[in-house]
MMTF fields as JSON, N, C-alpha, C and O atoms, coordinates in Angstrom:
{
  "mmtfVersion": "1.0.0",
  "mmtfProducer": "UNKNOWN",
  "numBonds": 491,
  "numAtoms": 492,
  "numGroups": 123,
  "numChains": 1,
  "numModels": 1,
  "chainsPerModel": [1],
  "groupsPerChain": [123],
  "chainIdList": ["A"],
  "bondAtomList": [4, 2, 8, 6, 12, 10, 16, 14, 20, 18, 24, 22, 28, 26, 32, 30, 36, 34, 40, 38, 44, 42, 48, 46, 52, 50, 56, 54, 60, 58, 64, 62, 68, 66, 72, 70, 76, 74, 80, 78, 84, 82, 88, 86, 92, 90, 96, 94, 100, 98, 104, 102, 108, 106, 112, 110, 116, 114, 120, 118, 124, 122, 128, 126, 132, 130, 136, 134, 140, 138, 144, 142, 148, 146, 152, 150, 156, 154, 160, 158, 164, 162, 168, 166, 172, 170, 176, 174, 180, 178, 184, 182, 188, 186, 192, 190, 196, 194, 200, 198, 204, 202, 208, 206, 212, 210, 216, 214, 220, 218, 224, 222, 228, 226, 232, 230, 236, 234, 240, 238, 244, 242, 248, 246, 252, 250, 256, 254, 260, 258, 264, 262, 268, 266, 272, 270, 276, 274, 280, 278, 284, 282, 288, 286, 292, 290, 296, 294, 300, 298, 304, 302, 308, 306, 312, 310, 316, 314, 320, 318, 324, 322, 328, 326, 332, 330, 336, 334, 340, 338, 344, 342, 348, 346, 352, 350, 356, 354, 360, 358, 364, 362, 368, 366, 372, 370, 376, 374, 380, 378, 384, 382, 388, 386, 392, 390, 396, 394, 400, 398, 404, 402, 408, 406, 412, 410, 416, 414, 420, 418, 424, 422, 428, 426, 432, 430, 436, 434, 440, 438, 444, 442, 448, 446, 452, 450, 456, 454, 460, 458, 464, 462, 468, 466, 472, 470, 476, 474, 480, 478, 484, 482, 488, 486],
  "bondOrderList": [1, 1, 1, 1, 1, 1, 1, 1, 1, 1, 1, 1, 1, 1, 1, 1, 1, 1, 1, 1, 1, 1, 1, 1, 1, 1, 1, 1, 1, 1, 1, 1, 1, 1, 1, 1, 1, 1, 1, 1, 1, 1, 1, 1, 1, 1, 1, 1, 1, 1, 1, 1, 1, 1, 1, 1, 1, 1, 1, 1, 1, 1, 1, 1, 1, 1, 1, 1, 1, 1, 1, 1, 1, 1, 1, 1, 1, 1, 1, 1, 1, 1, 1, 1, 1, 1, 1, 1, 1, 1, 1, 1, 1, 1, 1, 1, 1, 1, 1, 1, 1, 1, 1, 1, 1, 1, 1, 1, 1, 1, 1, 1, 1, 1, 1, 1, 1, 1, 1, 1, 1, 1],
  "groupList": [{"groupName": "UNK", "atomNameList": ["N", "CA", "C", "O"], "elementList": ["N", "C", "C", "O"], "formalChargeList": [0, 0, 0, 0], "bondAtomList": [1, 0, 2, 1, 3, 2], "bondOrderList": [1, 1, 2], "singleLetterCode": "X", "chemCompType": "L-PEPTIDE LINKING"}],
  "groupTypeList": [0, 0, 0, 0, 0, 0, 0, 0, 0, 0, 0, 0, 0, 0, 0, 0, 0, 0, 0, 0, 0, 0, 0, 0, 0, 0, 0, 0, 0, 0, 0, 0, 0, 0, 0, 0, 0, 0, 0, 0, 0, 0, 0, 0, 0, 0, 0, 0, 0, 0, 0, 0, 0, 0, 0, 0, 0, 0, 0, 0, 0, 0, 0, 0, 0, 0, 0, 0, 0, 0, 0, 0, 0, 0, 0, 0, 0, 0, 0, 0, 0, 0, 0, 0, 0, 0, 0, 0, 0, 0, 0, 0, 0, 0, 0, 0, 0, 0, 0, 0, 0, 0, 0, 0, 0, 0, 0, 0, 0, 0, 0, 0, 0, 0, 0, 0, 0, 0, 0, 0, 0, 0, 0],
  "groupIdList": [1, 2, 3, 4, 5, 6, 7, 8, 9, 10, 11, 12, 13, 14, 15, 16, 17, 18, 19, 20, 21, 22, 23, 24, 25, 26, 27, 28, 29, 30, 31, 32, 33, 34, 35, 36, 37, 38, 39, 40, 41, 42, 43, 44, 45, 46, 47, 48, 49, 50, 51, 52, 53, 54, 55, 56, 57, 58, 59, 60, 61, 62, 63, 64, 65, 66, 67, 68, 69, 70, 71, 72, 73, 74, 75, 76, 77, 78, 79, 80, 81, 82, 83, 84, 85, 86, 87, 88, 89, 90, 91, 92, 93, 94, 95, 96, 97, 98, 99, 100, 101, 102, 103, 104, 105, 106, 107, 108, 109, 110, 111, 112, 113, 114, 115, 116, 117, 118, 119, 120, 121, 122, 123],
  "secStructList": [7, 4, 4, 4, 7, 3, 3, 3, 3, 3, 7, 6, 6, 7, 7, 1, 5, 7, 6, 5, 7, 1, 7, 7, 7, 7, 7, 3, 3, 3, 3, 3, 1, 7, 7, 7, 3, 3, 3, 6, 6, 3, 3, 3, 3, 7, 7, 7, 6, 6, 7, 3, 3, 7, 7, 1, 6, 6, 6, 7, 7, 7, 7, 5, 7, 7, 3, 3, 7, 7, 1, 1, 1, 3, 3, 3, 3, 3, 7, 7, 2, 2, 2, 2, 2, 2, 2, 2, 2, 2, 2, 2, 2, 2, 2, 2, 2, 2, 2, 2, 2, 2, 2, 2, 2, 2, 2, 6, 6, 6, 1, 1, 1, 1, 7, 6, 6, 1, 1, 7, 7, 7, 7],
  "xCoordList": [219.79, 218.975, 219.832, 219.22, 221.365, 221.974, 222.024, 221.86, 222.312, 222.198, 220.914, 220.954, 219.844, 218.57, 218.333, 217.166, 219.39, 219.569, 220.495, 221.703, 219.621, 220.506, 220.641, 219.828, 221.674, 222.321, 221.278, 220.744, 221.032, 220.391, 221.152, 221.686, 221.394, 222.284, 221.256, 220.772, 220.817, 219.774, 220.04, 219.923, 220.454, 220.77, 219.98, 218.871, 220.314, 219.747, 218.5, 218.395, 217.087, 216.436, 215.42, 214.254, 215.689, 215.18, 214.193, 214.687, 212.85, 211.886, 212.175, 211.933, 212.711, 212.353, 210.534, 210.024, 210.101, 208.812, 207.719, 208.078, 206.597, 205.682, 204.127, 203.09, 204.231, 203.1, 201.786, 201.643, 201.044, 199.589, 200.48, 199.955, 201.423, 201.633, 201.062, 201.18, 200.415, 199.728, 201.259, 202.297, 200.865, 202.126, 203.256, 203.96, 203.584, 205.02, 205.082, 204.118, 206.465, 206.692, 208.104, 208.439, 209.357, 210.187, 210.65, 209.804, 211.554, 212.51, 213.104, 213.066, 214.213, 215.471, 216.373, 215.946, 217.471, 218.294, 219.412, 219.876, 219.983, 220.502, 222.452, 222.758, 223.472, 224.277, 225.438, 226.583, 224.983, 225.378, 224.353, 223.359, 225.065, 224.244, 222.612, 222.422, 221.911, 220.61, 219.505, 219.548, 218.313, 217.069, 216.229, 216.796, 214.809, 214.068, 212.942, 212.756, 211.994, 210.974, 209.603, 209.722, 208.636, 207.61, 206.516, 206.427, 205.678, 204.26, 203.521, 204.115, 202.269, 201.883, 202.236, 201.689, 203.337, 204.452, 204.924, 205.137, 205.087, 205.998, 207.156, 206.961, 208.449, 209.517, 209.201, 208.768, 209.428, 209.153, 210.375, 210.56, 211.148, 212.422, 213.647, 213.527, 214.501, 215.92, 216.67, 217.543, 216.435, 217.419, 218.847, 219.341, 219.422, 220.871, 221.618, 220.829, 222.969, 223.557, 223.301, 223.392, 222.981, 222.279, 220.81, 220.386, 220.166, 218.546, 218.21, 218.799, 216.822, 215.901, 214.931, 214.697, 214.232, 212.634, 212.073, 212.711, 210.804, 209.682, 209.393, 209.178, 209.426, 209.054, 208.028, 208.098, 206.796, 205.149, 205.34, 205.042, 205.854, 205.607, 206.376, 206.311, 206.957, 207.332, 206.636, 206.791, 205.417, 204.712, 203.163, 202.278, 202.849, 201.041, 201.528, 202.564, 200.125, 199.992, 198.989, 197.829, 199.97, 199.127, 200.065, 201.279, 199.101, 199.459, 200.748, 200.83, 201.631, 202.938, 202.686, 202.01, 203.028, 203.007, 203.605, 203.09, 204.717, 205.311, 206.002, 206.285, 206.301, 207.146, 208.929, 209.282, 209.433, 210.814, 211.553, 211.03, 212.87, 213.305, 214.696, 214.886, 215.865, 217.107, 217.481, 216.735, 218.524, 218.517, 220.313, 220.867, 220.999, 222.059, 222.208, 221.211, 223.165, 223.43, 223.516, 224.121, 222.558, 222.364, 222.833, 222.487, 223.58, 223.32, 222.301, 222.234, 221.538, 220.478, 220.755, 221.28, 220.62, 219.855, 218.567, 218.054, 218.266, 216.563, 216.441, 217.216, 215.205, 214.895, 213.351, 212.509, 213.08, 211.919, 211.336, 211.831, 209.451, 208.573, 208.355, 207.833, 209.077, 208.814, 210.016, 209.868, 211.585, 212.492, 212.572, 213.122, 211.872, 211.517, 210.858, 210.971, 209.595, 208.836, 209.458, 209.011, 210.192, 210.697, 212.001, 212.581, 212.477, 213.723, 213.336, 213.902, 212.111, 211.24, 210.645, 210.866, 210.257, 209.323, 210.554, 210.733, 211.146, 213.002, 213.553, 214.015, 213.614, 214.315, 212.641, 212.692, 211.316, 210.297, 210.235, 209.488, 210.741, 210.399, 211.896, 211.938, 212.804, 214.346, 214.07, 214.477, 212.868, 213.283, 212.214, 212.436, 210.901, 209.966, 210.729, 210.096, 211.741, 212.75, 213.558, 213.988, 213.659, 215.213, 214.217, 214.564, 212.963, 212.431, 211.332, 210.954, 211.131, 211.174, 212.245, 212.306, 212.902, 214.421, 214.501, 214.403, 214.694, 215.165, 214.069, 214.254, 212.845, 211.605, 211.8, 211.593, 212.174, 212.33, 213.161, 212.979, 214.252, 215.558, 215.703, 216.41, 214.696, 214.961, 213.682, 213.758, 212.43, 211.538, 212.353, 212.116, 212.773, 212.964, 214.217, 215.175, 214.326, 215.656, 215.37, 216.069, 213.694, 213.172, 212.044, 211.4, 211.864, 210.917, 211.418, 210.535, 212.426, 212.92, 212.676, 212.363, 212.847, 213.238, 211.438, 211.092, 210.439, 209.426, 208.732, 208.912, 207.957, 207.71, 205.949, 205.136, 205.837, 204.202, 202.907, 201.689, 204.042, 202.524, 202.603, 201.934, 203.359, 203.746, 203.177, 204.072, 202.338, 201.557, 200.429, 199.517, 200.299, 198.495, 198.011, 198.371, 196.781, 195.767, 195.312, 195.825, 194.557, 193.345, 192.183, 191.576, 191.689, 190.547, 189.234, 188.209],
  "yCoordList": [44.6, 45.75, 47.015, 48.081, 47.045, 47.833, 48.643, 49.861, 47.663, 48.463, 49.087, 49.25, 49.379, 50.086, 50.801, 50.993, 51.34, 52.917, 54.004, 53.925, 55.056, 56.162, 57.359, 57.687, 57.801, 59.132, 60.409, 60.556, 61.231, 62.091, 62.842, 62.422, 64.642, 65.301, 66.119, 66.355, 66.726, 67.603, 68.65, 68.278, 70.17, 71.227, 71.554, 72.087, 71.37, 72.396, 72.731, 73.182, 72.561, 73.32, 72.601, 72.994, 71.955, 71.308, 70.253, 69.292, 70.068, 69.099, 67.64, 67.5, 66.907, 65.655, 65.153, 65.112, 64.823, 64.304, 65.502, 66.21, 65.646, 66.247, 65.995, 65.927, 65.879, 65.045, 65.357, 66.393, 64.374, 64.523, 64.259, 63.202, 64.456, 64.025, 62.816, 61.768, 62.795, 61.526, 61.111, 61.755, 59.91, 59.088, 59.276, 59.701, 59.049, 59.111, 57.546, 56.797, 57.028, 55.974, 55.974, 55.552, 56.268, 56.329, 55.83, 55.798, 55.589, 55.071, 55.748, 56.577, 56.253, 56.9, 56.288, 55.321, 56.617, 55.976, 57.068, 57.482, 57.673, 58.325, 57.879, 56.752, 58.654, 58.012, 59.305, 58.982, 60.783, 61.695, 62.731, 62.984, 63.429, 64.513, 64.21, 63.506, 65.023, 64.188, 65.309, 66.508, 64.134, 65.132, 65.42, 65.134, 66.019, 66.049, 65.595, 65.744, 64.957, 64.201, 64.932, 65.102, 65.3, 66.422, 65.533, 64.754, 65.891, 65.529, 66.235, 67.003, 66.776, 67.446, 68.758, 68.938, 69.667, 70.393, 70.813, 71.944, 69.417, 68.997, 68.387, 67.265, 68.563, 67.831, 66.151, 66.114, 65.273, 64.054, 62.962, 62.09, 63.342, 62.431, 62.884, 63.833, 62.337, 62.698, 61.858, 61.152, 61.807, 60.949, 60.837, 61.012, 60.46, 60.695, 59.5, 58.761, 59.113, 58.225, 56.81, 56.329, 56.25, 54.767, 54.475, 53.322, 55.335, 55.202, 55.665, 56.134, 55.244, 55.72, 55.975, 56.135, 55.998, 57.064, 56.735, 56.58, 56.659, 56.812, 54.961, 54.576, 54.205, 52.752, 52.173, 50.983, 52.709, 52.731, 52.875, 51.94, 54.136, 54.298, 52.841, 52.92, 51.782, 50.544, 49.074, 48.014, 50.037, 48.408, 48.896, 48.04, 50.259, 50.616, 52.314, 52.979, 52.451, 53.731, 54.118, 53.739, 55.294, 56.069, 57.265, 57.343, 58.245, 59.797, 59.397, 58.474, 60.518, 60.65, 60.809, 61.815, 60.093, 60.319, 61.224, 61.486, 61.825, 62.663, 63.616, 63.138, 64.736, 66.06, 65.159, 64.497, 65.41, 65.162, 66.084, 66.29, 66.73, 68.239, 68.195, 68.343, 67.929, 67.934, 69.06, 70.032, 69.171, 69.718, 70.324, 71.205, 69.76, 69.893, 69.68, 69.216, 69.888, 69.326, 67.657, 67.271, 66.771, 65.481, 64.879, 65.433, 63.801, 62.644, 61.365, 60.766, 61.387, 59.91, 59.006, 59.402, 58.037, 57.174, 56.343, 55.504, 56.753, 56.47, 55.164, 54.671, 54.568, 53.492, 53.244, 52.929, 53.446, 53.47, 52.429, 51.474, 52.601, 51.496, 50.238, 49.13, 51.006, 49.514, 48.497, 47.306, 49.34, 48.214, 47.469, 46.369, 48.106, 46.741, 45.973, 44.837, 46.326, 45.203, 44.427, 43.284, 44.499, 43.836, 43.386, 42.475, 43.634, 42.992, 41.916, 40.823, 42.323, 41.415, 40.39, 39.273, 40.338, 39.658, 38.639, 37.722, 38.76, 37.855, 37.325, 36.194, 37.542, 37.301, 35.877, 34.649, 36.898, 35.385, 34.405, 33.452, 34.421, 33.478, 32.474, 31.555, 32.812, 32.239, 31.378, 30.241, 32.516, 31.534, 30.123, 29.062, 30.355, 28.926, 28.098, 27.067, 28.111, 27.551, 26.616, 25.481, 27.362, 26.774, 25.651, 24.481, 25.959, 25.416, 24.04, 23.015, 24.322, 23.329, 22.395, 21.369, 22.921, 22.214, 21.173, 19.948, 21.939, 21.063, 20.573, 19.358, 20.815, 19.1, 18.449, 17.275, 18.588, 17.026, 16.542, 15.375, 17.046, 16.356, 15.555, 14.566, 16.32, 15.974, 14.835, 13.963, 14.824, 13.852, 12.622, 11.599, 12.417, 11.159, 11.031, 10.449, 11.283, 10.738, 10.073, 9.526, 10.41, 10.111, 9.129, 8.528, 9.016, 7.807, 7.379, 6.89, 7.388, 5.813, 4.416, 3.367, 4.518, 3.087, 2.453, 1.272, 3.835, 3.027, 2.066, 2.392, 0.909, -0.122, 0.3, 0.365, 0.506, 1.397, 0.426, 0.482, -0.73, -1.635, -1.166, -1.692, -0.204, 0.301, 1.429, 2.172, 2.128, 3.16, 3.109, 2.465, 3.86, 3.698, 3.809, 4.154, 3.399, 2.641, 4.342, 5.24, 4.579, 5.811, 5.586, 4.524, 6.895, 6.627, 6.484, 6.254],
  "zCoordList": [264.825, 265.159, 265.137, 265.06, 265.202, 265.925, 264.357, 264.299, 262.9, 261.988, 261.091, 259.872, 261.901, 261.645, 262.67, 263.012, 263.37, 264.092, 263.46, 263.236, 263.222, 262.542, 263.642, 264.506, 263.397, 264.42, 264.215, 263.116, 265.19, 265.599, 266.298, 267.325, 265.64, 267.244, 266.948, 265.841, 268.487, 268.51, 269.645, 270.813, 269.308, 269.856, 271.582, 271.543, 272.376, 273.659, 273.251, 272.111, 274.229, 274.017, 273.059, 273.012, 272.591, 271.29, 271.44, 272.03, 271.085, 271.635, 270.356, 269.157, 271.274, 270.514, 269.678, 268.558, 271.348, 271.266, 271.854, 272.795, 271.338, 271.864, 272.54, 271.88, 273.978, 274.139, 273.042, 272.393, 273.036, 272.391, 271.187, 270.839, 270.327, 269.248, 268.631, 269.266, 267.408, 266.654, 265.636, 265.478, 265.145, 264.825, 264.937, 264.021, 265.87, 266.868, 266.148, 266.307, 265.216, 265.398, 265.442, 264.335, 266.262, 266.415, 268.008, 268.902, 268.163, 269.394, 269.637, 268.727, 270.871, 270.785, 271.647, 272.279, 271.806, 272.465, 272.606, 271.544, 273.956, 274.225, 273.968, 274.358, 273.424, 273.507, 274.022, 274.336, 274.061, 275.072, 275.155, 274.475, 276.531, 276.251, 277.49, 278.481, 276.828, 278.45, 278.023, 277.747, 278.125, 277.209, 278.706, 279.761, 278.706, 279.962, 279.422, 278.214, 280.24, 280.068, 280.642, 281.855, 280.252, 280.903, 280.446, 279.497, 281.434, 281.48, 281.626, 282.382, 281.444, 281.402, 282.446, 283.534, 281.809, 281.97, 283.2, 283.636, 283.818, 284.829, 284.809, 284.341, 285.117, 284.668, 285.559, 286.71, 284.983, 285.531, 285.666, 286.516, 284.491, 284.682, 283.721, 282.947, 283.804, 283.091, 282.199, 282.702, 280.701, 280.051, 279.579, 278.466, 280.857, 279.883, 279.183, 278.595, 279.094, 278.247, 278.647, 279.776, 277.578, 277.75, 277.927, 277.858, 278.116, 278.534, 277.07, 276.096, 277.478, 275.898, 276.571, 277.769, 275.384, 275.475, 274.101, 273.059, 274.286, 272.866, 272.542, 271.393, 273.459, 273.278, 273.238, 272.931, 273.499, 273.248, 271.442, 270.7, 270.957, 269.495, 268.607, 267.38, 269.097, 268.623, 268.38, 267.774, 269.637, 269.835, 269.804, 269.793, 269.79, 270.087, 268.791, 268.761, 267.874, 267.585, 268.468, 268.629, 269.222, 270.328, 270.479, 270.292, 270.9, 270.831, 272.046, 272.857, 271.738, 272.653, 274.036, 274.252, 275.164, 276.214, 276.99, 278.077, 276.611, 277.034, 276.114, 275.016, 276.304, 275.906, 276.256, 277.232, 275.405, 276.008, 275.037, 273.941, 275.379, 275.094, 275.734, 276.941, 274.616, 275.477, 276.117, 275.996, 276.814, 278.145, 277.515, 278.173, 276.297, 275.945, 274.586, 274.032, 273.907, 272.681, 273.342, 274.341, 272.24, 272.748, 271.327, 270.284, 271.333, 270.276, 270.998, 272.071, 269.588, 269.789, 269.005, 267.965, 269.087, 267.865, 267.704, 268.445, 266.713, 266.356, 265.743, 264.925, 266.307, 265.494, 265.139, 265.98, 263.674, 263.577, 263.288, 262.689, 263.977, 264.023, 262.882, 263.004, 261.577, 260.552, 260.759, 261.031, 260.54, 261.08, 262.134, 262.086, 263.574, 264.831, 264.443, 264.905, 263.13, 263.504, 262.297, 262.394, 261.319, 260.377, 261.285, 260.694, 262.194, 263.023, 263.846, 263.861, 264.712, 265.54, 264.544, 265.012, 263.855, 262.663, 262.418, 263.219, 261.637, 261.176, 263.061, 262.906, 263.967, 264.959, 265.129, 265.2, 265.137, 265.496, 264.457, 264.681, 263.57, 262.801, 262.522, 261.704, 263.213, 263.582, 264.57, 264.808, 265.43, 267.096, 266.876, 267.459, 265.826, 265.2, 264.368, 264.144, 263.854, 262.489, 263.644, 263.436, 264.899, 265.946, 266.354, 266.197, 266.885, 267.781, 266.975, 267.542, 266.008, 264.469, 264.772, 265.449, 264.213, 264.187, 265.429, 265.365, 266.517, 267.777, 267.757, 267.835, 267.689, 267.987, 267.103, 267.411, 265.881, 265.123, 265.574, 265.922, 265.766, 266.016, 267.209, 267.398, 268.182, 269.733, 269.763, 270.629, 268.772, 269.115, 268.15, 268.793, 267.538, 266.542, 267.567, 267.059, 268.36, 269.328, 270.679, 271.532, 270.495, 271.818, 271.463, 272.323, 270.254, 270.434, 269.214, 268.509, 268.76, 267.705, 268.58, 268.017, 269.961, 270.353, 270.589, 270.607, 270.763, 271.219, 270.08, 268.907, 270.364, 269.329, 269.316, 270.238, 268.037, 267.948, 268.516, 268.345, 269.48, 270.19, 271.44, 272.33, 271.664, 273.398, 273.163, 273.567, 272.804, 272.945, 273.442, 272.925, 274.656, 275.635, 274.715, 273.589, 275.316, 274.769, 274.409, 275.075, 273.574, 273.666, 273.919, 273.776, 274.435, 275.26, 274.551, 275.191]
}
């Protein structure tokens, strides 16, 4: 995942996200620097290094929930909505391949010994 984030520096002052915005499909991820988070134009919270913001636009298309607007020269990094779901998509279909895998392996280990006349009866 880490290589389908690209760098973002964005000047003081500067609005990332804008509430009510329509297709917002981006992520961010703070790595200096510290953005502000507004709601309907109230300051509500503070992003600085290590936190993110914009994680609804990864998993729902829905207008932006919040205004967010660094507060400094900020570096981000962005990750947009097609590579999660092409990252998520390859990571679910690894974790059905593992889990494939380990039931054959783990059932033919668990009933080689039974003799197919020892099976209850059905109803």
């Amino acid at each position: 995942m880490i290589g389908a984030l690209t760098p973002l520096t964005v000047a003081a002052g500067e609005v990332v996200i804008q509430q009510g915005a329509r297709g917002g499909d981006t992520f961010y991820v703070v790595q200096s620097g510290s953005c502000e988070v507004v709601v309907d134009g109230k300051a509500v919270a503070v992003r600085g290094c290590g936190s993110a913001f914009g994680e609804l636009a990864l998993l729902y298309s829905c207008p932006r929930a919040a205004t967010v607007r660094a507060t400094e020269t900020t570096l981000l990094w962005v990750l947009h909505q097609r590579w999660y779901r092409l990252v998520a998509r390859s990571a679910a279909q690894l974790r059905v391949a593992q889990k494939v895998r380990w039931g054959t392996t783990r059932s033919s280990c668990l009933f080689t010994s039974l003799a197919s006349d020892s099976a209850p009866p059905r109803p």
